[in-house]
N, C-alpha and C positions, 0 to 999 in steps of 0.2 A: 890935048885932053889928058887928063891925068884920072885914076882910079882908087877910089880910096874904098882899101879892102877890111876883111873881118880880120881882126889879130890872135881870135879863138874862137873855138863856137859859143855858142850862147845866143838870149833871146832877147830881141829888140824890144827895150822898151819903151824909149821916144827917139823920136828923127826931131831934129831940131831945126832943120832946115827943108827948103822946098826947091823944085826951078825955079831960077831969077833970083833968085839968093846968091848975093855974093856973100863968100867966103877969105878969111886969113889963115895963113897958114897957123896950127894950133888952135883955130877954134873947135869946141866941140860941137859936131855936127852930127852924129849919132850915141846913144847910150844903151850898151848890153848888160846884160846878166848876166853871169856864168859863175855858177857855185855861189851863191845866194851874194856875190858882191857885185855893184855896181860898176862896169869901167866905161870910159868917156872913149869914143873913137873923133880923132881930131882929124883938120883937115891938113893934108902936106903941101899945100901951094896955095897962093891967091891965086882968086878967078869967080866965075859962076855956074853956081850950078844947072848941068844941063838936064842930067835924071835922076831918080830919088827910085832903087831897085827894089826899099824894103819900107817893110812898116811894121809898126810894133805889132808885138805875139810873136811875131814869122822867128824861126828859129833860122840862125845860120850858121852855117860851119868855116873853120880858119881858110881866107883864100877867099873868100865871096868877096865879090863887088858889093858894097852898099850901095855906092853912089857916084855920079862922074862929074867933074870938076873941069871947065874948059876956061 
């Protein structure tokens, strides 16, 4: 299982994917906010996902799991 975490804080403003969503590495699978610019959080390995930790609004800080990748 692999973890794909926040690269800064900021605030979620879509999850692009769900459980049972497979994923490729570099897709985007989450998009933040931080300082009025949009950045894409991708994913680092193929697989599926197993949990989806965040949803938009929720604010999170650098180092959070978004989501888990198996």
């Amino acid at each position: 299982m692999a973890e794909v975490r926040c690269e800064m804080a900021g605030v979620v403003v879509e999850v692009r994917v769900r459980p049972g969503d497979r994923v490729t590495p570099g897709q985007e699978v989450v998009v933040l906010e931080s300082m009025k610019m949009q950045i894409p959080v991708t994913a680092g390995q193929e697989g599926t996902v197993e949990r989806v930790l965040v949803e938009p609004g929720q604010f999170v800080n650098e180092g959070d799991v978004l989501l888990v990748v198996a």
